[in-house]
N, C-alpha and C positions, 0 to 999 in steps of 0.2 A: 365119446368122440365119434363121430362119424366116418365112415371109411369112402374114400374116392376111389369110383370105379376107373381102372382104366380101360378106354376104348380103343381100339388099335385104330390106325390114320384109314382114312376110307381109299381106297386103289381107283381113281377114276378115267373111262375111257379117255384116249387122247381126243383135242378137237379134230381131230382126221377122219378118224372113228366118226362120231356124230356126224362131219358133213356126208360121210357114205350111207350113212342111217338114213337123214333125211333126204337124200334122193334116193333111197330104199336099193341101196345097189346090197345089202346085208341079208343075209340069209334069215330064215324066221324064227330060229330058234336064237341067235343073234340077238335079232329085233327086238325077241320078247324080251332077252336079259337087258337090254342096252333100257329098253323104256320101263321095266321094273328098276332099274338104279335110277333113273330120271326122276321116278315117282316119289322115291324116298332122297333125291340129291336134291338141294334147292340151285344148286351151285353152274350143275349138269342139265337141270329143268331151263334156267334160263341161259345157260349156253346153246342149247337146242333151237329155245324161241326164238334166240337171237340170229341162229340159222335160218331159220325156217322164214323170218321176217326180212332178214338180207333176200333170199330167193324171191320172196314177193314183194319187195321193191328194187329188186333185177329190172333193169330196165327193156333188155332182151324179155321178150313174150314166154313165158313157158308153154308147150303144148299141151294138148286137153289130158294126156296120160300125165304131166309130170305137175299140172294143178289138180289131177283128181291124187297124184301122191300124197300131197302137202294135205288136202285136205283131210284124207284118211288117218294121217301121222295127229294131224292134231285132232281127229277125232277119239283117235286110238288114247290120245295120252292122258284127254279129260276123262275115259271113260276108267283106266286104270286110276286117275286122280280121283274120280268118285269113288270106291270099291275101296 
């Protein structure tokens, strides 16, 4: 008979959390923890996009600091997803 492991419940940031993330108002030690659970959360992965994708369909303009955020964020997250 095979034994079932148990895995204890995963602790996931609040969505408050991730929208501070993604307008990088988070510190970088922060950051880093917040997009290593992103990496392995599929849950918290697409809670983020789903940020990240409300902001750039904001109908208000972002300024060129706060589209070069978004872009870094998602560049940041594929580059953790590749790795």
């Amino acid at each position: 008979m095979s034994r079932l492991e148990i895995v204890p419940p995963r602790s996931c940031p609040d969505p408050e959390l991730w929208a501070r993330f993604a307008a990088g108002m988070c510190p970088p030690d922060q950051s880093n923890s917040l997009l290593d659970h992103a990496v392995g959360c599929d849950d918290c992965a697409s809670r983020l996009r789903d940020i990240v994708n409300a902001v750039s369909l904001d109908p208000a303009p972002l300024d060129a600091a706060g589209e070069a955020a978004v872009e870094a964020l998602a560049d940041r997250l594929d580059r953790k997803r590749s790795t």
